[in-house]
Structure formats: structure tokens, C-alpha cells
N, C-alpha and C positions, 0 to 999 in steps of 0.2 A: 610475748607469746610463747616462747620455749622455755621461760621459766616456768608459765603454769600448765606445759605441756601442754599447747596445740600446735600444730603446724605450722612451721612460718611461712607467709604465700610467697610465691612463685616471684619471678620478675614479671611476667608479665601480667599476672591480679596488682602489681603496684602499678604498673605503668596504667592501667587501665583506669585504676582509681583514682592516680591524680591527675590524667586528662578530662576525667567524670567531671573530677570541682574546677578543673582550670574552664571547661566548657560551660560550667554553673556557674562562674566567675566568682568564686569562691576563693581559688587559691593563685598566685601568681609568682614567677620565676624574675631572677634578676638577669636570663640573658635571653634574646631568641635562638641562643642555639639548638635548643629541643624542639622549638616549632620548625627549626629550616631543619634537622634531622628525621623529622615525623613528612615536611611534606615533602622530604626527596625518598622516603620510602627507605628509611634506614632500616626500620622497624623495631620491636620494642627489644631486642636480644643485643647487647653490646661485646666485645671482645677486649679482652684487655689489651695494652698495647705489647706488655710482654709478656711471655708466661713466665712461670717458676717453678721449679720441681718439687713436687709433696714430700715433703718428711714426714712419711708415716708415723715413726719412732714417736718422734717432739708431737706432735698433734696428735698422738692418742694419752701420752702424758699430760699434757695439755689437759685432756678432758677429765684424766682422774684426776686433776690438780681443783679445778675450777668445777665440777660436777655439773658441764653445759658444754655441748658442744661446741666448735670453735667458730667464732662470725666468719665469714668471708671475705677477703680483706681488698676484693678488687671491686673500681666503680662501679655505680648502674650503667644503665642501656644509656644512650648518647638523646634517645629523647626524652630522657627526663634528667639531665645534669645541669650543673647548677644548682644556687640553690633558693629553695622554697617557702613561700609564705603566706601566711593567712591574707587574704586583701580587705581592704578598708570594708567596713562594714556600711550598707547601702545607706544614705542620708534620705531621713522620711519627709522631713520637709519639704515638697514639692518647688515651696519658691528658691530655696538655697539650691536644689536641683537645679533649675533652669539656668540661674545667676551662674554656676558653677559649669553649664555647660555651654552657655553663651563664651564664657572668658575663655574657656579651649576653643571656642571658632574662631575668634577673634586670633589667639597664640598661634592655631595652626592655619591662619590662611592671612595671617597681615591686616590688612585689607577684605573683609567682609561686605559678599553684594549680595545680588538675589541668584545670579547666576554660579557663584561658588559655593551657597550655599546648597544648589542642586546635586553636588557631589553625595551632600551628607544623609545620613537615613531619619530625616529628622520627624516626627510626627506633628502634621500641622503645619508641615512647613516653613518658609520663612516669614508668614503670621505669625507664627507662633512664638520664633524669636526675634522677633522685630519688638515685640512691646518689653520684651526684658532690653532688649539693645537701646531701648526710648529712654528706661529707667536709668541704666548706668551711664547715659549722655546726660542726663539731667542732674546725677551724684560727681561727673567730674570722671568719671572710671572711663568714658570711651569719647571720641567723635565723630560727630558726624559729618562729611562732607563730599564735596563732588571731587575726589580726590583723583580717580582717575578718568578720564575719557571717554565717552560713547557706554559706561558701564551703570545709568542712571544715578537717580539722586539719591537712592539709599543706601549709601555707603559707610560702615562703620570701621571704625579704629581704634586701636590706642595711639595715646601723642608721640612714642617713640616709633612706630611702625612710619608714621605720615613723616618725622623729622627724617628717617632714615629713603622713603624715598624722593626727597625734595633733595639728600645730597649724591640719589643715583642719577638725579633727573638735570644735573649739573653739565655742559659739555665736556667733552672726553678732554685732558690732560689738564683740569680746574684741580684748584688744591683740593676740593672735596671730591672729587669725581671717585666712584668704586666701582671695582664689576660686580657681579652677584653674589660671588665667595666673600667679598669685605676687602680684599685687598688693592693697593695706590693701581689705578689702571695708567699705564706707560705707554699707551699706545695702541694702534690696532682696535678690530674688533672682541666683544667681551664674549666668552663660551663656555659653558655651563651644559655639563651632563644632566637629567635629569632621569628619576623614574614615573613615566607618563602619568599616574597613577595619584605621584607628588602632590599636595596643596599648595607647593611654589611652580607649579606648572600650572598655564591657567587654561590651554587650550582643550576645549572639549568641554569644558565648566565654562567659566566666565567667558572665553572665547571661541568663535568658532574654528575649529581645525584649516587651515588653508588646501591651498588645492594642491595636489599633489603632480609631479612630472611621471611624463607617459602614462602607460595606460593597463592599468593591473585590475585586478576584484578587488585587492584589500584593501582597505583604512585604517589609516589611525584612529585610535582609539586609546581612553586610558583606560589598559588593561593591566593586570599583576604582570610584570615579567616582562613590559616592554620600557623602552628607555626614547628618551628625546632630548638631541643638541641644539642649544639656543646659540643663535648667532645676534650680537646686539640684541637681545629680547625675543627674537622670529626664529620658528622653528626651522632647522635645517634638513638636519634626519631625522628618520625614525626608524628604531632598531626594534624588531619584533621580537618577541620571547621566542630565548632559543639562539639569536644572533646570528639566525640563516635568511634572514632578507629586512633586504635596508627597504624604506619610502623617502625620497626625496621631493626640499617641496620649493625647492629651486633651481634657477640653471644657470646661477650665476658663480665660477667656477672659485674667484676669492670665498664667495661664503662657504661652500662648499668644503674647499680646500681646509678652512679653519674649524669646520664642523668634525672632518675627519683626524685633524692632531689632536681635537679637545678627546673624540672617543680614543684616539690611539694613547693617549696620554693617560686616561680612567685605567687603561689595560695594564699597561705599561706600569702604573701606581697600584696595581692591587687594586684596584676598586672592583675591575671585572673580570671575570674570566677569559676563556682563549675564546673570539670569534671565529667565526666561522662561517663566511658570507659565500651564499650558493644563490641569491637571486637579490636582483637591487632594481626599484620600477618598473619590475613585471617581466624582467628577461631573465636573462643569466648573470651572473656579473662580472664573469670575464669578456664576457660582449657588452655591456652597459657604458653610460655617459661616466659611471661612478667611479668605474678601473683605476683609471690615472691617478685619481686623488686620493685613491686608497692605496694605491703602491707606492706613490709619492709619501706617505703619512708610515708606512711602514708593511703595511699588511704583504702576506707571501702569495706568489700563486700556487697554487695545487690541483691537481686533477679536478677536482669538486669545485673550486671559487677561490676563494681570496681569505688567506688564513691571519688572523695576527694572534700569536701569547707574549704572554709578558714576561 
């Protein structure tokens, strides 16, 4: 553009343009950190991390050298770094479509029911992909069976998903026995963070949410932003977006206890950021059942509630 003398646009006419085709699904980045920088309201103007001082001198030699003004040599805006690329171009074949996007239910949820697949925004529903999931049962690509419990008979898989929970489904300290992360389980209950939201979280999709201790408005829900500790499989907590109020859906003080290392251990790992717990079952939480086992687990008190960083 400044070779044939126009203007070069702005940061923010680029930013605007490739979130146009990233929205048209057109173009796609190799990290989310432009989407987590757009939806915390970075916005589209970036800073560099250091400055530099202008050499007017050298950069105006520069220009008579090269007869073009000089690039700018610092990155874009934070929501659009990284970098970028055209995306696959849409496949017309309607049946290669369906086959192709049966295989990602199946990769992102295990175990495929009627109830999992009420998470997804499927047109037609699970008729719809029930008769491609019929096809690749009958090519040898999936199976079918009553693999889990109370969740009906139309259950699809691949043979690795079903071999992989025949050796969760093992008793605890069997040479196959794993907890959910993949690793030799030594003991104890197994505790897994989740984000509610998850396809390896099944409650609120394939299962129903349990009931919850005391007595609040809110629910769980898989919502963006909220988190849920599995104790042995069953929910323990629920960490609301934001990480200002827990839902607990026991009162039994071991599961409990081990629900609050597994979240203080995510913290502690980097996986999350600093909590900051101001209400747990509907009260306060330095009045709640919760206190002890979150002070126990590491968390600080503070005027507001009960703080843990990492």
C-alpha cells in the first residue's frame, strides 16, 4: 500500500478486518490468546513492552536511502497476535460433512448419548446423528453399546474410549486402576478440576446436577467461567465465574476436604488465578460449613472471605 501511495490503515481497520473473517470463519490463529485478550477488554491498541528512543537522524536517512518510509518495528495489538491463517476451505459434500462431524462428538465427549449430545447446537438433533453414528458402527469406525449406566441404549464410541473406561472402572489400587488425569491412582479419592462447561463433565448434559447444601437462588449450571471438583466422579464444588462463591453439593467433610486441595492445588499450579471467596451456600464464607476446609487447604482470611493465590 505505500508503495503505490495509499495509506496504510490504522491498527485498528486491521484489527477489525481480521476479526470480520475470524467471525466468517474464514481465517483462524494458532493461539487463543487474542480471543482471551478481546474478551477481557484489552481492546484493539497494544503497547509495546518497552519503548525506544527515535533516532530522528538514522530514520530520516533511512527514508532517503530506501525512498519509503520506515515499517514500525513494534508488535500488533494483543488481540490479534499470533499468528494467522487461511482456514480449510468449507467441504460441499454434505455426507463427508456429517461423517466428519459425528468423529469430533464422538473425540470430544468419549462416550456419545442422547443426553450429551444436548449440549451441542446440532440441527436435527440426535436423529440426525444417530444415522451417520449407525453407518460408522456398521464400517467398524465406532460402537455401540450400553456402556454406561441409567444413560440408555444409544450409546456410541470408539474401541479406545470403552477400553479406556473398563480400566477406570477397575477398583482403586488394581494395576490398571487411573484417575481421570491418566496417572497410577495410589490411594485415596480421585479429584479432577473441571470447567463446568467441559464435554468430560457430564453433569447438566448427560446428568442431572445434584442437589446442592443449604439454601441459596443459585445453581449450577455449565456456564463459561464456572469450574467444578469431581470427587471419585460426583460433584463436590462448584466454583462460580469470578471465584466469589462456591455451591457445595455435600456434607460430607473427607470429600469436601479433598475437593478443596484438588481447587487449591489448580491455584497453586498455575492453572488458576487468585480466589477470592466472599459467599459459599448462600451465606458468607467466613460463616459457612466451608471455612475450615478451605483454611485447612490453604486459603487466607481477609476482611471480604477467604483469599488463596498462587
Amino acid at each position: 500500500l505505500i508503495e503505490a501511495g495509499e495509506q496504510a490503515p490504522t491498527d485498528d481497520a486491521v484489527v477489525a478486518a481480521i476479526w470480520d473473517l475470524v467471525w466468517a470463519g474464514l481465517l483462524a490463529g494458532d493461539t487463543l490468546a487474542p480471543l482471551r485478550a478481546r474478551l477481557g477488554g484489552s481492546g484493539a491498541r497494544g503497547t509495546p513492552a518497552h519503548r525506544t528512543r527515535r533516532t530522528a537522524g538514522r530514520s530520516r536517512y533511512a527514508q532517503l536511502r530506501t525512498g519509503r518510509p520506515a515499517m514500525p518495528s513494534r508488535g500488533g495489538p494483543p488481540s490479534v497476535g499470533g499468528r494467522w491463517a487461511l482456514a480449510p476451505a468449507r467441504e460441499p459434500d454434505p455426507t463427508r460433512r456429517a461423517h466428519a462431524r459425528a468423529e469430533a462428538f464422538l473425540e470430544r465427549h468419549g462416550v456419545l448419548t442422547r443426553g450429551a449430545l444436548g449440549t451441542e447446537r446440532v440441527t436435527g438433533g440426535f436423529a440426525a446423528v444417530y444415522r451417520v453414528l449407525r453407518a460408522m458402527e456398521d464400517s467398524g469406525r465406532a460402537r455401540r453399546g450400553y456402556v454406561i449406566e441409567g444413560l440408555g441404549a444409544a450409546q456410541f464410541a470408539v474401541p479406545g474410549a470403552i477400553d479406556r473406561l473398563r480400566a477406570l472402572s477397575r477398583p482403586d489400587g488394581g494395576p490398571d486402576s487411573l484417575d481421570p488425569t491418566g496417572e497410577s491412582q495410589a490411594g485415596g479419592p480421585s479429584r479432577v478440576v473441571l470447567a463446568a462447561a467441559d464435554p468430560a463433565q457430564p453433569y447438566g448434559a448427560a446428568l442431572p446436577w445434584p442437589a446442592t447444601v443449604g439454601e441459596t437462588r443459585h445453581r449450577p449450571g455449565r456456564k463459561a467461567g464456572a469450574l467444578v471438583v469431581l470427587v471419585d466422579g460426583a460433584p463436590a464444588l462448584y466454583v462460580e465465574r469470578g471465584g466469589r462463591s462456591l455451591l457445595s453439593f455435600s456434607a460430607e467433610r473427607a470429600e469436601l476436604a479433598a475437593a478443596a486441595q484438588a481447587l487449591a492445588g489448580a491455584v497453586h499450579e498455575g492453572w488458576l488465578g487468585t480466589l477470592a471467596v466472599e459467599r459459599a451456600d448462600g451465606v458468607g464464607s467466613l460463616g459457612s460449613d466451608l471455612a475450615e476446609v478451605l483454611t485447612d487447604a490453604g486459603f487466607r482470611v481477609t476482611p471480604k472471605g477467604l483469599r488463596l493465590r498462587a
